[in-house]
C-alpha positions in Angstrom: 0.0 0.0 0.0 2.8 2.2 0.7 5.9 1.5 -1.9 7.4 5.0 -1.2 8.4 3.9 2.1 11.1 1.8 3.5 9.5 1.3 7.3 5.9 2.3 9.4 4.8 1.9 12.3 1.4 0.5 13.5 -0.2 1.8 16.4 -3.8 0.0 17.5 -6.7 2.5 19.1 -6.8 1.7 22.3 -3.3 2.8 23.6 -1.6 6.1 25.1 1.3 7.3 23.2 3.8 8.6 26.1 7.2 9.0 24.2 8.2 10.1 20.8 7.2 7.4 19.2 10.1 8.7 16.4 12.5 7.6 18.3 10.9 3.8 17.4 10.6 4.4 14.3 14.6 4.8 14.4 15.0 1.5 15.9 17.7 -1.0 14.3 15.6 -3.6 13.1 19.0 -5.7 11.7 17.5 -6.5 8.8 14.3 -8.4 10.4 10.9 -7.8 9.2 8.9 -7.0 12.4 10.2 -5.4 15.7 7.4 -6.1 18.4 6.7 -6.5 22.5 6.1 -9.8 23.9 2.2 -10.2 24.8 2.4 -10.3 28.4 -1.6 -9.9 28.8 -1.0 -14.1 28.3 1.3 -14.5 30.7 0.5 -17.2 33.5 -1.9 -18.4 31.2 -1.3 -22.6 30.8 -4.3 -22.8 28.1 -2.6 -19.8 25.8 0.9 -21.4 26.3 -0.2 -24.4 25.0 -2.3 -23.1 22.0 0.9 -20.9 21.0 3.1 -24.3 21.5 1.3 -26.6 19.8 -1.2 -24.9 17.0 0.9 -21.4 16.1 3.9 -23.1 16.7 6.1 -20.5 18.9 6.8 -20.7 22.5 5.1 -18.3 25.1 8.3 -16.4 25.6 8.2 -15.4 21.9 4.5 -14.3 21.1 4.0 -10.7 20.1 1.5 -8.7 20.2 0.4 -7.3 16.8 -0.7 -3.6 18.6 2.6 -1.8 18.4 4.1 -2.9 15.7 7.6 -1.5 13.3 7.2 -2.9 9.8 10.2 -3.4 7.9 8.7 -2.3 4.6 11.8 -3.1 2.3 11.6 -7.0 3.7 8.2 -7.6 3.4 8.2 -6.4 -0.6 11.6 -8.7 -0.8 10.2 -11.6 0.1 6.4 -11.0 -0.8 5.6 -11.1 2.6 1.9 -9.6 1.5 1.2 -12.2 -0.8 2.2 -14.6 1.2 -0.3 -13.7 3.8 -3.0 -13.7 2.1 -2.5 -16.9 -0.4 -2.2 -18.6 3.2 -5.3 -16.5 4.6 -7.6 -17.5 1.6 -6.4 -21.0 0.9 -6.4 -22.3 4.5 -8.5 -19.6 6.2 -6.6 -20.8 9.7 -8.8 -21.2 12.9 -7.5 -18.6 15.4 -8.0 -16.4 18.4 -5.9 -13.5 17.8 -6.5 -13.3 13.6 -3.5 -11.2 12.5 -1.5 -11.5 15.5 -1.3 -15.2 15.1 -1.1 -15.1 11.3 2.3 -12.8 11.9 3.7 -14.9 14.9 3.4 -18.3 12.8 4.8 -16.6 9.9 7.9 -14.6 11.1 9.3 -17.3 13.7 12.5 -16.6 15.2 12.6 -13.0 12.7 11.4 -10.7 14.9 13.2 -7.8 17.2 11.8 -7.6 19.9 11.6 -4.2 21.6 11.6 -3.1 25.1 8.2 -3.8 26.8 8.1 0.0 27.5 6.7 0.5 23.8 3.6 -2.0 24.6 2.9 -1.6 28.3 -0.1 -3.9 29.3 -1.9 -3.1 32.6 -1.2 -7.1 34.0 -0.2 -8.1 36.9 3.5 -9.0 35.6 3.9 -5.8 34.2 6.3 -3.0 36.3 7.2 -0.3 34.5 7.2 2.5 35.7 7.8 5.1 33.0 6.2 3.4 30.0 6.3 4.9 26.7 3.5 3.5 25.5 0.4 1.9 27.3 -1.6 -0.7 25.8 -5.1 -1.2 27.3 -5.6 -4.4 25.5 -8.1 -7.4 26.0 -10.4 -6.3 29.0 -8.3 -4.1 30.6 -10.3 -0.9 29.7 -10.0 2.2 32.5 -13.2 3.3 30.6 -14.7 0.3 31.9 -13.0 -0.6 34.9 -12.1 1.5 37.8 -8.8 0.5 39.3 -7.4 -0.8 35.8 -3.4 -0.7 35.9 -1.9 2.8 34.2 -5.3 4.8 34.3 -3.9 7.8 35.4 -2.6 8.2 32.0 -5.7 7.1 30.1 -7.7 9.9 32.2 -5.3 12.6 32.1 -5.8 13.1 28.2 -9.6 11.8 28.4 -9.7 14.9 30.4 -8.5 17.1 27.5 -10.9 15.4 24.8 -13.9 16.9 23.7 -15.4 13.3 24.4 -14.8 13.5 28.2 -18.3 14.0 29.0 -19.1 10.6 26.4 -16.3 8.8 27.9 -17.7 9.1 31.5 -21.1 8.3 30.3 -19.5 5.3 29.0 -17.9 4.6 31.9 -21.3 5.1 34.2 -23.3 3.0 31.9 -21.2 -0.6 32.0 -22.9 -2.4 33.8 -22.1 -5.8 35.8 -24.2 -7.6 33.1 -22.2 -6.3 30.5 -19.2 -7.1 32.7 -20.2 -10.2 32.3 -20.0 -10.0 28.6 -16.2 -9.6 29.0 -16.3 -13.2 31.2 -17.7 -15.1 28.6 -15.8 -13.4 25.7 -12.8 -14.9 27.5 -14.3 -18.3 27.8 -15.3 -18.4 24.7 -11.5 -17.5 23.4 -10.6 -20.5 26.1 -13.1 -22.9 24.2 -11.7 -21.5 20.7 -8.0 -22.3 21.7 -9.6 -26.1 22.6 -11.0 -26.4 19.7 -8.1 -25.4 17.1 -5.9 -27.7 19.3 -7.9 -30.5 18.2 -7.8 -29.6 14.5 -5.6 -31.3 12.1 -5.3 -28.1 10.3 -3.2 -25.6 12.0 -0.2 -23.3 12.0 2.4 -25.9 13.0 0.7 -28.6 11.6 0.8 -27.1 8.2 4.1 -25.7 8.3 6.1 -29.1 10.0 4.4 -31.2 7.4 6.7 -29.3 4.7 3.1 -28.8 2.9 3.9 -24.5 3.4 6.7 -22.0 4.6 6.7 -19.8 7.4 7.8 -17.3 5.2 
């Protein structure tokens, strides 16, 4: 989409930008395709470890998360990482729980740089920084939900300077423990998902150890 350029940088929605993120942008990616932060919202999770063991094919310690990301442009037009994608997106339409995320950490194995967790701060129990740069209010952890959510102080201190504040609060005020509850079954219904793609004969690793596709 973007041949002018040599690198971007992906930034998902529901994050605060602390730092400049320029001075990611001038990270050395030594020649890799991706540069990423380990997903430590899956951390201490047995069910997750397994399903990124044994259907995507990578070990715990080395799954990314897809929502601060710095995209070696030049290497994915090398190596047609694009098309790649999506002839393995349309042809076996994998099973997954995280779609992209898990398309990107099957297919870049052991390629990635992985940055310091102080570009993808997630409010877990694990995580300790204390000056991230940016903060990642992935999964369920949402201070516009949740009162007492890890790193709120910084989601409220620029809700306060949005002309959405008043929405925001409303939002806030209006989620309910039903709808909490919403956010319960979501995650058991990912838990029954990562099951379920464990039992299949067609996944990530399967695929890619049977010598049938590449990685990349």
């Amino acid at each position: 989409m973007f041949p002018k350029y040599k690198r971007a940088i992906y930034l998902d929605s529901d994050l605060i930008v602390l730092e400049d993120v320029a001075k990611l942008y001038e990270t050395d990616l030594e020649e890799k395709p991706l540069a990423a932060c380990l997903d430590m919202s899956t951390f201490g999770n047995p069910l997750f470890a397994r399903y990124f063991r044994d259907a995507i094919g990578i070990d715990i310690d080395q799954y990314f998360n897809s929502g601060v990301l710095l995209m070696n442009f030049e290497q994915f037009r090398k190596e047609e990482f694009c098309e790649h994608f999506l002839y393995l997106l349309n042809f076996y339409d994998f099973d997954t729980v995280a779609p992209d995320q898990d398309y990107l950490n099957a297919m870049l194995k052991d390629r990635v740089k992985y940055l310091d967790m102080k570009w993808n701060t997630m409010p877990t129990a694990e995580s300790d920084e204390k000056h991230p740069y940016i903060v990642h209010y992935n999964l369920f952890f949402k201070p516009w939900h949740y009162s007492g959510t890890k790193y709120e102080n910084y989601f409220w201190r620029y809700a306060k300077k949005s002309p959405y504040y008043r929405i925001i609060c409303r939002e806030k005020k209006n989620f309910s423990k039903k709808t909490s509850k919403s956010d319960e079954e979501r995650l058991k219904q990912m838990s029954e998902r990562c099951e379920q793609i464990l039992a299949s004969d067609r996944t990530f690793k399967k695929i890619f150890e049977s010598g049938k596709e590449r990685r990349s």
